[in-house]
C-alpha positions as CSV (number, residue, x, y, z in Angstrom):
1,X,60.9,256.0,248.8
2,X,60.4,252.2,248.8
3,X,63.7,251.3,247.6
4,X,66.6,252.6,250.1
5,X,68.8,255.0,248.7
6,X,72.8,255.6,249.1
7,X,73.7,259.1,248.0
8,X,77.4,258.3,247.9
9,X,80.9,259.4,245.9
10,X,83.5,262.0,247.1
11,X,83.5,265.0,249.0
12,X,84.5,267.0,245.9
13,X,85.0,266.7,242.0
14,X,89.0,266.8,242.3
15,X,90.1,265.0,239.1
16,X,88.6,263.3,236.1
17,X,89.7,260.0,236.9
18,X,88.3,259.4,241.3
19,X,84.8,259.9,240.1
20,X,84.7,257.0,238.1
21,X,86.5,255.2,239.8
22,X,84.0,255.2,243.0
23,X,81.0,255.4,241.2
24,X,81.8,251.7,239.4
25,X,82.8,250.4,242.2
26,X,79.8,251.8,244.1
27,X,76.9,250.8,241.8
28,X,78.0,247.4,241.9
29,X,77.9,247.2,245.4
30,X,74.4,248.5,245.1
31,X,72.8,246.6,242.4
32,X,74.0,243.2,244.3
33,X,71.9,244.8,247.1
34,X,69.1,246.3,245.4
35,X,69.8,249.9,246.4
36,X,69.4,253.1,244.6
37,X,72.3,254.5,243.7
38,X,72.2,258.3,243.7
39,X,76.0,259.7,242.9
40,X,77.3,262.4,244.9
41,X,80.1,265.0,244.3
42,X,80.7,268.9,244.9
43,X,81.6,270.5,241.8
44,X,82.7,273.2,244.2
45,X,83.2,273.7,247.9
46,X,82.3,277.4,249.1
47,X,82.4,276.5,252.7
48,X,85.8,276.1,253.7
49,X,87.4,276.8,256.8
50,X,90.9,278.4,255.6
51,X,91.6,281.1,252.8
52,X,94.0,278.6,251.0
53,X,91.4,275.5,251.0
54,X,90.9,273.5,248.1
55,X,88.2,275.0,246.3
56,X,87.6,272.8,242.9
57,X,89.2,272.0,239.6
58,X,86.8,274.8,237.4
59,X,83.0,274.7,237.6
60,X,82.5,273.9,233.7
61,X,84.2,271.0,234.3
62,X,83.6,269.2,237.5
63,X,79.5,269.5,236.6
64,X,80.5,267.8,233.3
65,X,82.8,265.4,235.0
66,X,79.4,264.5,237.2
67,X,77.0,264.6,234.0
68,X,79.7,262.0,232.3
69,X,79.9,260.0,235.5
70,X,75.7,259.5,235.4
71,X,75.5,258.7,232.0
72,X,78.3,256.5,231.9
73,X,77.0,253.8,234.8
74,X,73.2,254.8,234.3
75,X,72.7,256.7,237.5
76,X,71.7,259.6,239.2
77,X,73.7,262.2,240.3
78,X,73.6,264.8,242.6
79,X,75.8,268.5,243.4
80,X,75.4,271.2,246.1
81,X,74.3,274.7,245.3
82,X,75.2,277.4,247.7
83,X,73.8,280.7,245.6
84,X,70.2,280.9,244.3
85,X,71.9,281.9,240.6
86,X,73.5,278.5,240.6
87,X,70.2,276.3,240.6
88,X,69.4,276.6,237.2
89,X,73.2,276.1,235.9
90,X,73.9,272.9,238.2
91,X,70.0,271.6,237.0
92,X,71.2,271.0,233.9
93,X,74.0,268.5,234.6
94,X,72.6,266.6,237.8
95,X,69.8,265.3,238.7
96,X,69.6,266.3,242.3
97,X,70.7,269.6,244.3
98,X,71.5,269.5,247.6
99,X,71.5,271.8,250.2
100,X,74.5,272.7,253.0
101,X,73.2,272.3,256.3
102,X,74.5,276.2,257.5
103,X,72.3,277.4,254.5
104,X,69.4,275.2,254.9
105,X,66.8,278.5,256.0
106,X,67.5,280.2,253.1
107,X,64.4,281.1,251.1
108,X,65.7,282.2,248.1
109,X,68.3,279.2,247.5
110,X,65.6,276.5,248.4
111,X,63.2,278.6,246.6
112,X,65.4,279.0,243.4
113,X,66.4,275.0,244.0
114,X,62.7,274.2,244.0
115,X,61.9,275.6,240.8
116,X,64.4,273.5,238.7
117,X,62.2,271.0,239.4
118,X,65.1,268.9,240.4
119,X,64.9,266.7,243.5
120,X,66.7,268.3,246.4
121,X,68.1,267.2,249.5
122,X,68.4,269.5,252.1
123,X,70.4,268.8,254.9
124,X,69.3,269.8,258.6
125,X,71.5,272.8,259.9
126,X,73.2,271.6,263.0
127,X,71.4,274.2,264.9
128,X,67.5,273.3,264.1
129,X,65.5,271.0,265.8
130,X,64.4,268.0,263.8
131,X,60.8,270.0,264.1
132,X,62.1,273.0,262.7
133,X,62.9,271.3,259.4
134,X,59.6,271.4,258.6
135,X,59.8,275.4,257.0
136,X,62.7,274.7,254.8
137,X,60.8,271.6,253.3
138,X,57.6,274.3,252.8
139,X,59.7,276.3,251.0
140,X,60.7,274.1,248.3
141,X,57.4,272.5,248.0
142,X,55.5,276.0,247.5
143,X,57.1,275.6,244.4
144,X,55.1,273.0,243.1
145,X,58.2,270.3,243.4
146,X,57.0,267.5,245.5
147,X,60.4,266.0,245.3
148,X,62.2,266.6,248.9
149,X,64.5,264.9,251.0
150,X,66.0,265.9,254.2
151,X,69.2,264.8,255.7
152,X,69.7,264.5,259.9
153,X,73.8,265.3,259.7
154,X,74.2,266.1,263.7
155,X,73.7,268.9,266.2
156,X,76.7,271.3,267.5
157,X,77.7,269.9,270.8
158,X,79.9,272.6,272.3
159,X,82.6,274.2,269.7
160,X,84.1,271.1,268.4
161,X,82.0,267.9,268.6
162,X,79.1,266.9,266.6
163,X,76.4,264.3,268.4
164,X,73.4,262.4,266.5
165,X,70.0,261.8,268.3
166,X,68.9,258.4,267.9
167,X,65.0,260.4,267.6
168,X,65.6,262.9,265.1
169,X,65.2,260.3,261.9
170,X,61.6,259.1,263.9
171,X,61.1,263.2,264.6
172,X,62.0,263.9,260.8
173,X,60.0,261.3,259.0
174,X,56.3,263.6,260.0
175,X,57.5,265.8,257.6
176,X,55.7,263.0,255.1
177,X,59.5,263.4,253.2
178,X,62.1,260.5,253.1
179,X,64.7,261.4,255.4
180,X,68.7,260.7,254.8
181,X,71.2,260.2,257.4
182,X,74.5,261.3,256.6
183,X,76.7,259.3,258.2
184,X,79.9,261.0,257.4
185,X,79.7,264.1,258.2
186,X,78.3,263.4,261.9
187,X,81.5,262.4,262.6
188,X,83.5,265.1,261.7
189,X,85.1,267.3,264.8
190,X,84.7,270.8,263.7
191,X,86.7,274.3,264.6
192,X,90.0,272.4,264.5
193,X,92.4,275.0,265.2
194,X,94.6,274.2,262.2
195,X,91.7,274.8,259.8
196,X,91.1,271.7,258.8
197,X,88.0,269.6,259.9
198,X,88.7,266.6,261.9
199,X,86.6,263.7,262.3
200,X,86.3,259.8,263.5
201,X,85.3,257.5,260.6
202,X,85.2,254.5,262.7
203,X,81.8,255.8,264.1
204,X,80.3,255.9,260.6
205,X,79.0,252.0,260.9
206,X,78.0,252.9,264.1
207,X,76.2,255.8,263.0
208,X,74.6,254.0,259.5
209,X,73.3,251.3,261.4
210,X,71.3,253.0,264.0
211,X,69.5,255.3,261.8
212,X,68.9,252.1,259.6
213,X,67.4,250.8,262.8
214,X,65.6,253.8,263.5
215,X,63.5,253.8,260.0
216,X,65.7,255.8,257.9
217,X,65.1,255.5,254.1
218,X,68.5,256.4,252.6
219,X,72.3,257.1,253.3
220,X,74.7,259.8,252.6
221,X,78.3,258.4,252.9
222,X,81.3,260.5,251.2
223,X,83.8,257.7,250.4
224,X,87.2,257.8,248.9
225,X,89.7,255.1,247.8
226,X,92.1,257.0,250.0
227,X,90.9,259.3,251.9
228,X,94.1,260.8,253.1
229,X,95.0,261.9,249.8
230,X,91.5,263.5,249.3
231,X,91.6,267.0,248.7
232,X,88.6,268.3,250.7
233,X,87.4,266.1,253.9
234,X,90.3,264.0,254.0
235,X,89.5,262.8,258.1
236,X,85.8,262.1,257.6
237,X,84.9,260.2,254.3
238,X,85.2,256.9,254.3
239,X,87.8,253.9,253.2
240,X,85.7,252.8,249.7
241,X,86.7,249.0,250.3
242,X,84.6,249.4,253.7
243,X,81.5,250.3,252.3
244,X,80.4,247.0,250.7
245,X,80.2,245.5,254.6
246,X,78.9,248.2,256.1
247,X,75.7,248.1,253.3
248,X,75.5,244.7,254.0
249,X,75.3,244.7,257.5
250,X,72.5,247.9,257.4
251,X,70.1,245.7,254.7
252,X,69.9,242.8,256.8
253,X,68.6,244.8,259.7
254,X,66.1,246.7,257.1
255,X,65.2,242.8,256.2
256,X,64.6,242.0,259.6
257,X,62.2,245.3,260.1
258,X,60.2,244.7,257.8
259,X,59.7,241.1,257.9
């Protein structure tokens, strides 16, 4: 992955007008940078932590919202699966599949992922080792596809904090795979006791530009033009007219490394 990569758009597919919205705004950003733009958005979020969550606007259409969304600006998009049956259906409106961290060690989703032949990100379960990553990374690429990313997102620090360490993208990168940091959900505070996730978005620059420091080849930022109105992740994504800096600040210290 020579280019650096932003995997970026909302938390989730919650109307048909959002996702476009972000993704012109984002691509921009990134062409005037010279970074691939990969387009993220759950077409439906399984793993919520109250019964009366927001779930999604209807499969069908949130994965043709994100299939409109990619052809429209030229890009790639990208979903997250959560059930080995939903590989195949998600492959053929995105690009990429991604997935969760708390399902990342299961075989038959990474297996069933793999064999789309789709790329697919998986994120690093806050409860493995950067080390550990290396068997969920096997198991897609006993399939043949070569195309795997993994994401460092944070380790559990006690019930309700989240910590990154500064190693893991060093620790990740001898898998031979590119390695993502997500710099949005590291922030997050889970096991809120209202049932909603907290978080502290004002760490994300923080966050983004000491992986970018640390040899990372891509970003995963959930962004929002107004995050408090967001349906899903409201405390955690971040404030879309703070991304362009935030980009700008993390390729000037990717210049500076490999001048």
């Amino acid at each position: 992955m020579d280019q650096f990569t932003l995997i970026a758009g909302p938390c989730a597919i919650e109307n048909d007008q959002t996702p476009f919205e972000i993704a012109e705004k984002v691509k921009k950003i990134c062409d005037d940078l010279g970074i691939r733009y990969v387009f993220k958005g759950s077409y439906r979020k399984a793993n919520r932590s109250r019964l009366d969550s927001f779930t999604g606007i209807g499969d069908d259409k949130a994965l043709e919202i994100l299939q409109a969304v990619g052809k429209k600006f030229g890009i790639e998009t990208i979903t997250d699966i959560h059930e080995s049956h939903e590989a195949e259906t998600a492959a053929k409106y995105v690009d990429h599949l991604q997935i969760p961290a708390f399902l990342c060690r299961q075989t038959e989703l990474l297996i069933a992922a793999g064999n789309t032949g789709k790329g697919v990100n998986i994120k690093k379960g806050q409860f493995l080792s950067p080390e550990a990553m290396h068997f969920p990374v096997e198991k897609v690429q006993s399939t043949g596809n070569p195309n795997v990313w993994v994401c460092e997102r944070g380790v559990s620090f006690g019930y309700s904090d989240l910590i990154v360490d500064a190693t893991s993208i060093h620790r990740l990168k001898k898998h031979g795979v590119p390695v993502i940091m997500d710099c949005t959900h590291s922030v997050q505070k889970p096991n809120k006791t209202e049932g909603v996730t907290g978080g502290d978005p004002s760490l994300i620059e923080t966050i983004a530009l000491s992986a970018m420091a640390t040899g990372a080849d891509g970003f995963f930022i959930e962004t929002h033009p107004d995050p408090k109105s967001a349906k899903s992740d409201p405390h955690t994504m971040l404030q879309l007219d703070k991304l362009e800096n935030i980009l700008t600040k993390a390729m000037n210290i990717r210049k500076a490394l490999h001048a």
